[in-house]
ZAMARGU-4260 file (C-alpha; in steps of 0.2 Angstrom, whole numbers, plus 5000, padded with zeros to 4 digits):
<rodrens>
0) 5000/5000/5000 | 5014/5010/5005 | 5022/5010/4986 | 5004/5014/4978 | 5001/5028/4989
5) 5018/5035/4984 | 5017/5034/4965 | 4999/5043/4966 | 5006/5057/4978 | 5020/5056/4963
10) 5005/5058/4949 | 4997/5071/4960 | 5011/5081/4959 | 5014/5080/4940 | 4995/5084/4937
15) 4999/5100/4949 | 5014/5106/4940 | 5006/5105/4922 | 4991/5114/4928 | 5000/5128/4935
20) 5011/5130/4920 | 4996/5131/4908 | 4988/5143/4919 | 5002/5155/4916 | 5003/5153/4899
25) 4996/5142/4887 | 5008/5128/4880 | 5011/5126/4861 | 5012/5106/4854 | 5031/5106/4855
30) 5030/5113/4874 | 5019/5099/4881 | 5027/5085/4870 | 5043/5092/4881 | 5033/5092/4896
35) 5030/5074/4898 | 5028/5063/4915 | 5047/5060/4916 | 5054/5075/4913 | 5041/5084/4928
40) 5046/5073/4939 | 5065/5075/4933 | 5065/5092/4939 | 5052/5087/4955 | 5066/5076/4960
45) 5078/5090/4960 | 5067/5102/4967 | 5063/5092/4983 | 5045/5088/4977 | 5041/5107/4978
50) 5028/5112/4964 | 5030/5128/4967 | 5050/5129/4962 | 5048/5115/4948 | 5034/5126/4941
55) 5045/5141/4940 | 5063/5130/4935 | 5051/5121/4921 | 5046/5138/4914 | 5063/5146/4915
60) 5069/5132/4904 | 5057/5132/4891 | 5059/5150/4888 | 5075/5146/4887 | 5074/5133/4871
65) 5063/5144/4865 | 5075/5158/4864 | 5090/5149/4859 | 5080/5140/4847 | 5084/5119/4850
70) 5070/5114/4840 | 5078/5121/4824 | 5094/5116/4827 | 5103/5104/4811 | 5119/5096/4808
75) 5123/5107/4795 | 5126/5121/4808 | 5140/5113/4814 | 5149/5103/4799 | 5166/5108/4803
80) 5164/5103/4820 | 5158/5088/4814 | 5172/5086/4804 | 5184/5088/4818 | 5177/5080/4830
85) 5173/5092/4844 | 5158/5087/4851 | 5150/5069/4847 | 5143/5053/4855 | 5154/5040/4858
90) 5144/5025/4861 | 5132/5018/4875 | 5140/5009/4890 | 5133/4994/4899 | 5119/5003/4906
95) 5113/5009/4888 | 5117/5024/4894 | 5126/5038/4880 | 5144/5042/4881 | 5149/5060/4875
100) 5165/5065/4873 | 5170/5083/4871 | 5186/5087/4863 | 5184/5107/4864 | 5202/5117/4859
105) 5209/5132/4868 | 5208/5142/4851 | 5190/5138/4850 | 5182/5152/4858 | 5194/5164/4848
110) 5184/5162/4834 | 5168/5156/4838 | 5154/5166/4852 | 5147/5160/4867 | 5133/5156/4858
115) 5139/5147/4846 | 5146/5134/4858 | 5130/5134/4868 | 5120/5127/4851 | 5135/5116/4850
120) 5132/5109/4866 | 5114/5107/4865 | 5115/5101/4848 | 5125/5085/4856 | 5114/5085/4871
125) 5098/5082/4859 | 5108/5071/4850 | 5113/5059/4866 | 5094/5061/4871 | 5088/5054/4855
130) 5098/5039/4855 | 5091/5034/4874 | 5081/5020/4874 | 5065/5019/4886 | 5071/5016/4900
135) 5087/5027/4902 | 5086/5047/4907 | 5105/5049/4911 | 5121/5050/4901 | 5140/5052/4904
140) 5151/5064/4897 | 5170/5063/4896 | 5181/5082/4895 | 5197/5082/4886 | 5205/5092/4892
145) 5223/5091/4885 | 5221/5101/4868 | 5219/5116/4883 | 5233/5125/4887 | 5224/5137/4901
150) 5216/5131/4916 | 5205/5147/4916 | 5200/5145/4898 | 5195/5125/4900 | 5186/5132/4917
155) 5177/5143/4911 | 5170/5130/4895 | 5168/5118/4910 | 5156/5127/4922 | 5147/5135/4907
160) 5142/5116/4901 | 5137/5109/4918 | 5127/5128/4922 | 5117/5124/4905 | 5115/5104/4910
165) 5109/5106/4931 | 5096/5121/4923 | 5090/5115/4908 | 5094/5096/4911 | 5092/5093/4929
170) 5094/5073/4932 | 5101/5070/4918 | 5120/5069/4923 | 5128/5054/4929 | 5144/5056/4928
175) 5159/5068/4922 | 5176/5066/4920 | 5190/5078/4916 | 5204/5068/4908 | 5222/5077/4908
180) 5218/5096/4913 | 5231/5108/4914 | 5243/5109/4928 | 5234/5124/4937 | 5216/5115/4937
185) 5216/5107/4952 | 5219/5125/4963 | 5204/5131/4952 | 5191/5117/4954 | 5195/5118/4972
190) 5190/5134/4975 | 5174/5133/4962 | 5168/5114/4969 | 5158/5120/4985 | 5148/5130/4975
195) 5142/5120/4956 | 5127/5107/4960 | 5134/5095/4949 | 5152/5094/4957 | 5148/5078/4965
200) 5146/5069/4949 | 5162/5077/4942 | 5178/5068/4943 | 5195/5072/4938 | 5206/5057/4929
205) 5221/5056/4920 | 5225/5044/4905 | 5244/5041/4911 | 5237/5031/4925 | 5230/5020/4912
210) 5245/5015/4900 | 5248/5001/4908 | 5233/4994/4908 | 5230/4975/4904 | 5214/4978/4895
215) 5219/4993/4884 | 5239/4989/4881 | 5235/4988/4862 | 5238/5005/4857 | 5242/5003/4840
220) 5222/5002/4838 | 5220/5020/4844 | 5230/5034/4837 | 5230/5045/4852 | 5234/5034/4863
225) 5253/5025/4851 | 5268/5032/4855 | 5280/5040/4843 | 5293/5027/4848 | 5306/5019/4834
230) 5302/5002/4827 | 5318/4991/4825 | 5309/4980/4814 | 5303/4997/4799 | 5321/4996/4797
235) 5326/4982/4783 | 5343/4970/4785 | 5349/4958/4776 | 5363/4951/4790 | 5363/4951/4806
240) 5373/4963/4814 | 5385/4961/4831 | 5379/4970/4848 | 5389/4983/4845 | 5385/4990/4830
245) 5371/5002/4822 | 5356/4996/4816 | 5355/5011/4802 | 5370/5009/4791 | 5387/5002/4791
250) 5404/5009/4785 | 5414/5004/4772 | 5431/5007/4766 | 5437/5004/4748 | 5451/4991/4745
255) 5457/5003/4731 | 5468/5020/4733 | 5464/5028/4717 | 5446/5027/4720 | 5436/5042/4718
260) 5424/5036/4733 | 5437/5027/4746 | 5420/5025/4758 | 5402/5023/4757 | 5389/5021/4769
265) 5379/5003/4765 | 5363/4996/4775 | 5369/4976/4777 | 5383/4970/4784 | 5393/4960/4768
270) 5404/4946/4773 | 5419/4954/4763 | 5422/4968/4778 | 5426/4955/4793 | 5441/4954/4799
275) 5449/4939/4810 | 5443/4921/4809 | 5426/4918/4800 | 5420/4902/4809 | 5404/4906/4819
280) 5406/4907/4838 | 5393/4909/4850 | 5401/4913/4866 | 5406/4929/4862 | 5401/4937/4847
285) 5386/4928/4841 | 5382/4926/4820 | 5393/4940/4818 | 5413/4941/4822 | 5423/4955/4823
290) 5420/4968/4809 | 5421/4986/4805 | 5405/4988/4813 | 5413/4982/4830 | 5430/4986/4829
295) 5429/5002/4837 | 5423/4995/4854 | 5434/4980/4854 | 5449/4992/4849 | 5447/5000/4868
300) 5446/4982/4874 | 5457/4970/4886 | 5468/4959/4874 | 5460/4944/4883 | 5443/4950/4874
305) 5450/4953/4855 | 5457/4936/4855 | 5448/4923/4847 | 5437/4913/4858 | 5447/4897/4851
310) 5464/4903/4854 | 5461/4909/4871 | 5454/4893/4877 | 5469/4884/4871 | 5480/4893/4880
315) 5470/4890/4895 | 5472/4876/4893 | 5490/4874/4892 | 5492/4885/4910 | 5478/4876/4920
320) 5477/4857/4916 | 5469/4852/4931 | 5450/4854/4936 | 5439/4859/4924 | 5430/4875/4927
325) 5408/4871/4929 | 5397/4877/4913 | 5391/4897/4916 | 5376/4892/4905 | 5368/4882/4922
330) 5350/4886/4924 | 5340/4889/4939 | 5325/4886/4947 | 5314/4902/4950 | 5301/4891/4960
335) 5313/4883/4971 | 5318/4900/4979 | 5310/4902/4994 | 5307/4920/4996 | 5302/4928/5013
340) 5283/4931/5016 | 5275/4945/5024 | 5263/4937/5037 | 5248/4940/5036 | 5238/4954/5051
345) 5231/4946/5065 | 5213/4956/5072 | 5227/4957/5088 | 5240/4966/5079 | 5231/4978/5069
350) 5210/4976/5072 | 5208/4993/5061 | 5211/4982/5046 | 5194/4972/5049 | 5184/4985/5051
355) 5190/4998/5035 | 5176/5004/5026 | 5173/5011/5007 | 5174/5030/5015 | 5194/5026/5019
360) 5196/5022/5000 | 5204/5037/4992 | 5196/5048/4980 | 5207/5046/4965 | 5206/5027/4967
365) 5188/5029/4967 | 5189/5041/4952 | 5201/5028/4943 | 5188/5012/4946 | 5174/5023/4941
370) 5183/5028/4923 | 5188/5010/4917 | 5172/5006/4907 | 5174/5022/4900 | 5192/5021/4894
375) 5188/5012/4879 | 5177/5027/4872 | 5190/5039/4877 | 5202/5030/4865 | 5190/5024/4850
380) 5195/5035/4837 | 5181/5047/4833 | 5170/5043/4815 | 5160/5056/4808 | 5148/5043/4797
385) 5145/5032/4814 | 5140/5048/4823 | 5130/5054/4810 | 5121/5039/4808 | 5114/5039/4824
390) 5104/5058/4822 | 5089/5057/4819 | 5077/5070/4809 | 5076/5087/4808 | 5094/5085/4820
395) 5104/5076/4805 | 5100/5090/4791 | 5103/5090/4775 | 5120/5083/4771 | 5123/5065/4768
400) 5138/5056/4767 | 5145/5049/4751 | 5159/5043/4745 | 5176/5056/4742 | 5176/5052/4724
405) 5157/5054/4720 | 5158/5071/4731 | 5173/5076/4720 | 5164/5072/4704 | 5149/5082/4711
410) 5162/5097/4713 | 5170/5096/4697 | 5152/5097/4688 | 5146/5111/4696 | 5163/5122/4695
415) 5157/5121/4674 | 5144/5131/4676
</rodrens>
């Protein structure tokens, strides 16, 4: 009895709220098709319940869209955006819920108004909205912060989104993260926290406390994530070379005096160019004995280490006849070393151990656990035909995509006329 009694106080209130509104004003189709069950009770629940404040929040924020215009708003108002990538929806995670990631630029705001980035946002909010399915009224956005420079100008694009999203979107928010802010950041957002409403769903994370992560170490599979680091194996060779030599090029000198080129540079290592004994040895030198490529460091060695390895084990030999010296390729056992264990807490020694709670976790570990289902959507590179495909009419437009050369045809026929 208690639940019925709860959802028809919940009803009650709703029926109150849309009444009042259209006593002030009368609401056009588009108006009350916003003003459904779930959203009323959306801003009820943030309200306390108070039909008086949801009555007046509800009203703000339809004068709102009406002034900024989100019924009218089109992809094609935002094709370079599009283009780069500045603001789109990711995915869903495991909750069906939308993923948004925004990838705004320092330079942005430069060139572009406040208002402009407003209909941007909201343009991606509708967007998020429209891929919801029934049951879901929240999504997830993810700030990337690194193409930001200034901690007051990623600041100020920060508390202008989540302004627009607790007024004109109440309940919607679950979670925020701001990935890799500048340095200065943190000394802001502790001064500005105590006073946003939506500060306890936003978290601060950084992505270089995820490259070693066993889930996501493949990062040839996302550009921004690989590291400019050289390949050994982009380099072609057609011998192999000794330890101490370079894996670019070799050098070279000509047998010849009255050559015009007494040098060259060459990428292999040619047989012709060793010097010493050619058999193959592996105790000291491997495939490849001494040769120009290695003369250099073994020119500032002992003369014990230039001496071939057969030579100087004869002459062992000859000096020490007697016990023969044990094998230094002898294997051991890594599980047979016993290493010392730490033992484990007694409730005598330490009884705070048994009675730790979640409130003692720290807040970055929390933020860290919180942000690994969404790594994956961080790193996915962004595709303008997947994000397209998922507006639907009027937000989609009028531009479609088609193929480069179709598009470049298209061009070349109208440049004619």
């Amino acid at each position: 009895m208690g639940k019925k009694d709860q959802n028809q106080k919940d009803k009650e209130r709703v029926q109150a709220v849309l009444e009042l509104l259209k006593k002030q004003a009368p609401l056009s189709v588009k108006q009350e098709k916003f003003c459904n069950n779930a959203c009323v009770e959306r801003f009820l629940r943030v309200k306390g319940d108070n039909v008086k404040k949801t009555v007046k929040q509800l009203r703000n924020c339809l004068a709102w869209r009406e002034s900024l215009g989100t019924d009218h708003l089109i992809a094609d108002e935002f094709s370079a955006e599009l283009a780069e990538g500045l603001a789109y929806v990711a995915g869903h995670d495991d909750e069906s819920r939308p993923v948004m990631i925004f990838r705004i630029k320092q330079d942005y705001q430069k060139f572009h108004s406040q208002k402009l980035f407003t209909r941007l946002l909201v343009f991606t909010l509708e967007v998020a909205i429209q891929t919801m399915a029934k049951n879901v009224e929240q999504f997830i956005i993810l700030f990337d912060a690194s193409f930001c420079r200034s901690a007051s100008a990623f600041m100020n694009i920060l508390l202008a989104t989540l302004k627009i999203i607790a007024e004109y979107y109440p309940g919607r928010l679950h979670r925020a993260f701001v990935i890799d802010p500048p340095s200065l950041f943190s000394y802001l957002w502790k001064g500005v926290k105590p006073f946003l409403e939506l500060s306890p769903s936003t978290m601060v994370v950084s992505s270089l406390d995820f490259e070693e992560s066993l889930e996501f170490n493949n990062f040839k599979s996302y550009p921004r994530a690989s590291s400019l680091r050289f390949d050994a194996s982009s380099v072609p060779s057609a011998a192999k070379i000794g330890a101490c030599s370079s894996s670019r090029f070799s050098f070279t000198v000509s047998h010849h005096f009255d050559s015009l080129k007494p040098w060259y540079l060459t990428l292999t290592d040619t047989s012709a160019s060793k010097v010493g004994p050619t058999a193959p040895s592996s105790t000291l030198l491997g495939p490849a004995l001494i040769s120009p490529l290695n003369a250099r460091s073994f020119s500032f060695a002992s003369p014990a280490a230039r001496t071939p390895p057969d030579t100087f084990g004869a002459v062992k030999k000859g000096f020490f006849p007697s016990t023969p010296m044990p094998q230094k390729t002898q294997k051991f056992d890594l599980s047979s070393i016993n290493h010392p264990r730490t033992p484990k807490p007694s409730f005598l020694q330490s009884p705070a151990l048994f009675f730790r709670k979640d409130c003692h976790v720290s807040r970055a570990d929390k933020c860290r656990e919180s942000f690994v289902p969404y790594l994956k959507f961080y790193r996915r590179p962004y595709d303008e035909m997947t994000y397209r495909s998922k507006m639907r009419p009027p937000l989609g437009g009028l531009i479609s995509i088609v193929s480069p050369h179709l598009r470049r045809r298209h061009m070349s026929v109208s440049q004619r006329f």
